[in-house]
N, C-alpha and C positions, 0 to 999 in steps of 0.2 A: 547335693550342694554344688558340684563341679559343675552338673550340668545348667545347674542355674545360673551362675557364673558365665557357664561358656555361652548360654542365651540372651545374658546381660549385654557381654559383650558384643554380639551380632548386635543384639538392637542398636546398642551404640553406635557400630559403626553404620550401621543406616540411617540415624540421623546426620549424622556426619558428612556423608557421603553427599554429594552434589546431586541434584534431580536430573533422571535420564532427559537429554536433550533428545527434539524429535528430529533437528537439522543439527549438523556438526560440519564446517567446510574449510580448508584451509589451504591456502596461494589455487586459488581456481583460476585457471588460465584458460584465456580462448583466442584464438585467433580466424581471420577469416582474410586470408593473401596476408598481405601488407598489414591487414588492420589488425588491431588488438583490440578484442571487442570487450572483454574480462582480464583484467590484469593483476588477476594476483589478490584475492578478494578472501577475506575470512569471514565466517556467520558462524553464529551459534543462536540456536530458536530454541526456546523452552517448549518443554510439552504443554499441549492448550493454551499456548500464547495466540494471540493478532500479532504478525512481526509484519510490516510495510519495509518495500526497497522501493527507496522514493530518488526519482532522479529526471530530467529530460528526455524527450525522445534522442536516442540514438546511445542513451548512456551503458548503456549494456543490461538494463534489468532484465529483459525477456532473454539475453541469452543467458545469462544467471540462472535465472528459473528452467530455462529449457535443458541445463545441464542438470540438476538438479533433478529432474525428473527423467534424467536417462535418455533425454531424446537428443544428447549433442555428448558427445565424450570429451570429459576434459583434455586440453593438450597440457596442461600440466596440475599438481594439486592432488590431494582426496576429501573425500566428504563420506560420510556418514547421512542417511533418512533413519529413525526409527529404529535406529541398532545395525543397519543394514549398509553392507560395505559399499560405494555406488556403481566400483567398477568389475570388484570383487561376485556379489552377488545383487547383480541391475536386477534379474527377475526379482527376487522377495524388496527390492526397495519399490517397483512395479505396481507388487501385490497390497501395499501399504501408504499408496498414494491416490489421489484422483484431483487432474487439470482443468480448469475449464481457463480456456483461453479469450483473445480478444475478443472472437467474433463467434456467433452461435454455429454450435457444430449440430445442429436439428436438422430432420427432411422437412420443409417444409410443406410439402404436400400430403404426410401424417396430422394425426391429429395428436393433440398434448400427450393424453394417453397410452394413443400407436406406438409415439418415441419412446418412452418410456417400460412399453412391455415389450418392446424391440429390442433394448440397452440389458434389458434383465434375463432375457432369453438367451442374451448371447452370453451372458455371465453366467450361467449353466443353474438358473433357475426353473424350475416345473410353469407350465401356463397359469397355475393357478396362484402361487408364490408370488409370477411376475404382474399377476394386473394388483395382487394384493398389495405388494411393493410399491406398484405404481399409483394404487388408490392413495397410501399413506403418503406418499411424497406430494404427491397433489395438493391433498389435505392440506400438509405442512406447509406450501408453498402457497398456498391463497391462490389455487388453481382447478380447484373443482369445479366451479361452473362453468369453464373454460376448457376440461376435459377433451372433447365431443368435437370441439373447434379442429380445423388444418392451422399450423402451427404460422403458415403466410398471412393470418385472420390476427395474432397478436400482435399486439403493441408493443415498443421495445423491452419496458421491463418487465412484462410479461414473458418476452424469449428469453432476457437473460437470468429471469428467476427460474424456467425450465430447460434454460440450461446449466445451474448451477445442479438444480433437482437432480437433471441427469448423471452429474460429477458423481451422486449420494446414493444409487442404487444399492451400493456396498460402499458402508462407511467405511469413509478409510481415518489413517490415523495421520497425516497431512495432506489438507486439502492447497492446491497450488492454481492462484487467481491472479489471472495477468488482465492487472488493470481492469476489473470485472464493470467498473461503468460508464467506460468511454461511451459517447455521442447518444446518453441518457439523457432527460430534461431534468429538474432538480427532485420533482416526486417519487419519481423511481429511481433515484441512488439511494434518496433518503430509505424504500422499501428494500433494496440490496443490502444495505450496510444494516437494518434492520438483520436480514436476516444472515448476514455474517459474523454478528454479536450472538445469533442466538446459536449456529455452530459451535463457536469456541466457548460456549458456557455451556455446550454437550458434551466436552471435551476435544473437539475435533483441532489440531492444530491448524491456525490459517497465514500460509505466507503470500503477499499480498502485491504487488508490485501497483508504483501511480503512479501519477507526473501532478494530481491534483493534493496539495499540499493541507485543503481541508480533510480532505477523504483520511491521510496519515494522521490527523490532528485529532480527527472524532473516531479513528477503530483502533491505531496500535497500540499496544504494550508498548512496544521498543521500536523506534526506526534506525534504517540505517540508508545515511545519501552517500548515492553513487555518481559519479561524474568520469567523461573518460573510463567508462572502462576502474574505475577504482574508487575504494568506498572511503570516504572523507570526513565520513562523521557517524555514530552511532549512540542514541541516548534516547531517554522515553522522551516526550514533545516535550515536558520542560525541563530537561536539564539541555536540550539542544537550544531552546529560546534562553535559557541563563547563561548556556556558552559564549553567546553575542559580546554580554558584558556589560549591555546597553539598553537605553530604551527608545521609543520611534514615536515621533512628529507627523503626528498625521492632520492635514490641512487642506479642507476648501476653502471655494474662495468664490466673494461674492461674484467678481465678473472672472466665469472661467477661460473670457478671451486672454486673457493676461497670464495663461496658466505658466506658457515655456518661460516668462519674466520672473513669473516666482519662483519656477524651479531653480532658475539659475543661481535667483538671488539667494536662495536655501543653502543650494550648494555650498558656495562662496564661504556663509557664512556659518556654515556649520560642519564642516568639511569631507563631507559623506557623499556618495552616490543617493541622489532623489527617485525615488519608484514612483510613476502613474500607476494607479489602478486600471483595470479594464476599460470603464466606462469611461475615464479619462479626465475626470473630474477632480479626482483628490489626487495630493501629494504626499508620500511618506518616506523618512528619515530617520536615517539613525540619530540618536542624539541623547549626550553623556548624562546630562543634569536637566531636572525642572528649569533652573535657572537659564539654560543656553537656551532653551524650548521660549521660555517667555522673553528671553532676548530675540531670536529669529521671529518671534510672531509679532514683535512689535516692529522691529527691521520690513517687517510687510505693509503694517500697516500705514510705517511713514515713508512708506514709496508707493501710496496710495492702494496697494491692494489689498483692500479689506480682508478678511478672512470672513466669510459664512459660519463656520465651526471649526474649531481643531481642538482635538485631543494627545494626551499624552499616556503610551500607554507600552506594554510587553511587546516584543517582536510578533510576528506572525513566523508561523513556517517557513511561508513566500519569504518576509525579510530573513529569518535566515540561511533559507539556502541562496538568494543574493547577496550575501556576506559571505557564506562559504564557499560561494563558487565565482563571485563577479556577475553571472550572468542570470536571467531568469530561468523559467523552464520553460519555455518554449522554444529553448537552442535547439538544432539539428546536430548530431555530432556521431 
């Protein structure tokens, strides 16, 4: 009977007990001269989560991540990979991870293959282990009949799908993806984030760093925006778009020569910062009530600029991290 008891109670306290985190980080300090590139940053990533650090260029997410992975010592802070202390024992948080970075780290005069049983050979695999290793990741990767090829003969996300592969020779228990589909076309992010969904439903943890606020929108669990060097907001996509408070005014318009007239008059009259899209066409706004929305869209229409369409509708990412930051992400900083 005791013993049953004293078994009850473990169980209990294991559900009790918080689920092991695979990142644990806290005041992560970085500097580089003068600058402060990490200031002071806490995270906590569940195990087998998508966590994105979404921010601008220059805002510190790649040295976040570079710390993190041991390749840069904090100057101030500790973190925890996997149970693993990072400055304590760097080798086993090492053995527990696998990077792939901005730009493909392949010979490109290998073939998909070559790389691959070159990557496994060094990881103290037998020849026969590393092509079989290498066969399977192929496989996984929609990279079989592309095997045979020199790795200069792929198309872009074809390299960054084997150089993801290459990360996975030896699963690790966090994988660390800095901005995995810069200067991609839209078909191959779309096959990336494909296969970054199929990772973290292997279990694999993915922390993910972007500047592209769709890519955080359609893979994380959780984001956290970084600005300066310091993290400013953290929540899953919609409780960061309910953080706003608001909702946004989005408007074309029939002649988009008039477009800086309408912004202004937007502005004015609604008393928010107005965002261009890309292409340059539409306007969008924050904006409290349906009622102010069909107030500014009539304000348009009787100063003669038609609207084409507009909608009323949730923030996007983009609008909130221009709420939360002032600026878009395409700052330098």
């Amino acid at each position: 009977m005791a013993v049953d008891r004293a078994a009850r109670r473990a169980s209990i306290a294991r559900m009790q007990s918080p689920a092991p985190l695979a990142i644990s980080a806290r005041g992560l300090v970085r500097s580089f001269g003068s600058v402060r590139a990490v200031a002071g940053i806490d995270l906590e990533v569940a195990r087998g989560a998508i966590f994105a650090v979404l921010g601008p260029n220059g805002a510190g997410k790649t040295t976040l991540m570079r710390m993190l992975a041991t390749l840069l010592r904090p100057d101030a802070g500790e973190a925890a990979v996997m149970g693993h202390d990072l400055l304590a024992a760097p080798e086993k948080v090492r053995a527990s991870i696998a990077m792939t970075g901005q730009f493909a780290s392949l010979d490109e005069d290998l073939t998909g293959r070559e790389n691959l049983v070159l990557l496994a050979r060094l990881l103290g695999f037998s020849w026969r282990g590393a092509r079989g290793r290498a066969d399977e990741l192929l496989a996984a990767f929609s990279l079989s009949d592309a095997a045979g090829r020199q790795v200069k003969d792929y198309s872009g996300g074809m390299r960054r799908r084997l150089d993801i592969a290459a990360s996975l020779v030896v699963t690790p228990g966090v994988l660390f993806l800095d901005e995995p589909t810069t200067g991609l076309d839209p078909a191959a992010r779309q096959e990336v984030w494909g296969m970054i969904r199929g990772l973290a439903g292997a279990g694999v943890t993915i922390l993910l760093t972007t500047q592209y606020m769709d890519e955080a929108d359609q893979l994380a669990d959780r984001i956290a925006v970084i600005d300066h060097g310091r993290k400013i907001a953290e929540g899953t996509s919609r409780e960061l778009k309910a953080a706003t408070g608001q909702g946004t005014l989005s408007v074309a318009l029939a002649d988009p020569g008039r477009i800086e007239e309408a912004a202004a008059l937007l502005a004015g009259g609604l008393g928010a910062a107005v965002q261009r899209s890309v292409e340059g066409g539409r306007l969008t706004v924050a904006c409290g009530s349906a009622e102010a929305a069909a107030q500014a869209v009539a304000a348009l229409a009787a100063a003669g600029m038609e609207p084409a369409d507009f909608a009323m509708g949730s923030p996007s990412l983009d609008e909130v991290f221009f709420a939360l930051t002032g600026h878009g992400t395409e700052v330098e900083g």
